[in-house]
TORFIRO-364107 format. One line per field, with one value per residue (C-alpha): residue number from 0; z, y, x. Coordinates in Angstrom, 2 decimals. Layout:
<tortors>
nr = NUM|...
up = Z|...
north = Y|...
east = X|...
</tortors>
This chain:
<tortors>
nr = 0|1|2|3|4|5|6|7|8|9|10|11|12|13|14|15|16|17|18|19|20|21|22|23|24|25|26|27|28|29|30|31|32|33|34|35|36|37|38|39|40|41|42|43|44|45|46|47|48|49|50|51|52|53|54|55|56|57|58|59|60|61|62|63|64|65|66|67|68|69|70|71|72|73|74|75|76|77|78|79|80|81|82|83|84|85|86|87|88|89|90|91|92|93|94|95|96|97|98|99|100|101|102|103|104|105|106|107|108|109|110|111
up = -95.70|-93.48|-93.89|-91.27|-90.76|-89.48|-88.77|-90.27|-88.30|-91.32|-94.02|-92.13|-91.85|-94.18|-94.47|-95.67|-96.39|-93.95|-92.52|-89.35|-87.94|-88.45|-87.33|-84.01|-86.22|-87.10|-90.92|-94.02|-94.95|-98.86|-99.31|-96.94|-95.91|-92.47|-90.17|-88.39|-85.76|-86.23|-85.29|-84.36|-86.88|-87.33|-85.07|-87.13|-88.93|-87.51|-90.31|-93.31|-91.15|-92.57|-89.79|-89.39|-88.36|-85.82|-84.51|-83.88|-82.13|-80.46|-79.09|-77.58|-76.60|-74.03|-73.48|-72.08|-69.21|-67.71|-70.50|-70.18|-69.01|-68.50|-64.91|-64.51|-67.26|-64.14|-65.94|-68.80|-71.94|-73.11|-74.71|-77.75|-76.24|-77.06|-74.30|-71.76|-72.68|-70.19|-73.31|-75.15|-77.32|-77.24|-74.46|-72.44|-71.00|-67.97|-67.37|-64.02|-64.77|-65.65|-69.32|-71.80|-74.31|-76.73|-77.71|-80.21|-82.29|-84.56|-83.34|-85.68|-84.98|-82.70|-79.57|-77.64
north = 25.93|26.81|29.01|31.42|33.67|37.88|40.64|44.36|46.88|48.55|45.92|43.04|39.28|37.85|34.49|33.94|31.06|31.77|29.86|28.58|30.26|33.76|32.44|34.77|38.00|40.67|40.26|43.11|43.70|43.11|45.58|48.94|47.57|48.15|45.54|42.98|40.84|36.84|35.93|32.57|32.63|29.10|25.76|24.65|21.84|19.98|21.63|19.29|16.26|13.14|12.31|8.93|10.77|13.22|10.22|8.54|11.70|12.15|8.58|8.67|12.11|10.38|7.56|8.87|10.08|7.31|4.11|1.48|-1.75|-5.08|-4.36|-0.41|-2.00|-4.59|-7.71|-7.01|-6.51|-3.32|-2.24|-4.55|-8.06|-10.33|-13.35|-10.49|-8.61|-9.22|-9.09|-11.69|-13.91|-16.41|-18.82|-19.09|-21.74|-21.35|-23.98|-24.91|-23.02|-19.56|-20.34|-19.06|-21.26|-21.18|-24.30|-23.13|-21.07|-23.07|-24.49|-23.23|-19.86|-17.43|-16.10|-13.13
east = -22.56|-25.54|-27.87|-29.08|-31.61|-30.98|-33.67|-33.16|-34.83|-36.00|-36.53|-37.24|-36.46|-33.86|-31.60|-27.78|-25.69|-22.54|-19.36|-20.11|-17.66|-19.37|-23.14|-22.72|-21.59|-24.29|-24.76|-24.95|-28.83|-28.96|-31.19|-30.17|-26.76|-27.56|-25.56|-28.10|-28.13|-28.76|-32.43|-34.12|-36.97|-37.57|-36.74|-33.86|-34.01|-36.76|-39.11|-37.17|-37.43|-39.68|-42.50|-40.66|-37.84|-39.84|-41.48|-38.11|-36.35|-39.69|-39.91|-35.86|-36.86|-39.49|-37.55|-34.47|-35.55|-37.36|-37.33|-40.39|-39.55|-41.65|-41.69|-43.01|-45.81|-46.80|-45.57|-47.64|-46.42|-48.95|-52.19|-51.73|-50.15|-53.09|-51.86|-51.96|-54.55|-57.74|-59.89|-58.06|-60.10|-56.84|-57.06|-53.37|-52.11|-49.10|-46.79|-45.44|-42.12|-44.53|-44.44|-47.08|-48.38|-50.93|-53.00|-55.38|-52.57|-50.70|-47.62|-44.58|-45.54|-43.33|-44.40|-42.97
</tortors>
């Protein structure tokens, strides 16, 4: 059952474990018994999240309105690609087909 928070006029703030169904409804004050209205105290939720979580949410958040792609990063692959970086210390070698390879790395290793 959730749990959401009212706002007495005389006693204050105050939270309550209710059906969903009756989260709209003004709630009884346990203190005065004075009916009062629901109040948005606290962004729901988010609080109790881990910061893996918040960073995930966050990072959807950005990209569903306009995702990065290869192209809108000018063919490069970002801040941290070492064969495209222009202060690369690795030494790239293009094919005639446009592929990248890498002489001095060794050669069972995995490239993007």
């Amino acid at each position: 059952m959730p749990t959401y928070e009212y706002e007495c006029e005389d006693c204050g703030a105050f939270t309550q474990m209710r059906p969903m169904s009756q989260c709209d409804l003004p709630s009884e004050c346990p203190q005065c018994g004075a009916m009062a209205p629901r109040a948005f105290l606290t962004a729901p939720y988010f609080a109790g999240m881990s910061a893996e979580r918040r960073l995930a949410f966050a990072t959807n958040e950005r990209s569903a309105h306009a995702p990065r792609t290869l192209a809108s990063l000018g063919g490069k692959h970002g801040a941290g690609c070492a064969c495209c970086s222009p202060t690369s210390s690795r030494k790239v070698k293009r094919g005639r087909n446009g592929a990248k390879s890498f002489p001095s790395t060794r050669p069972w290793m995995l490239s993007h």
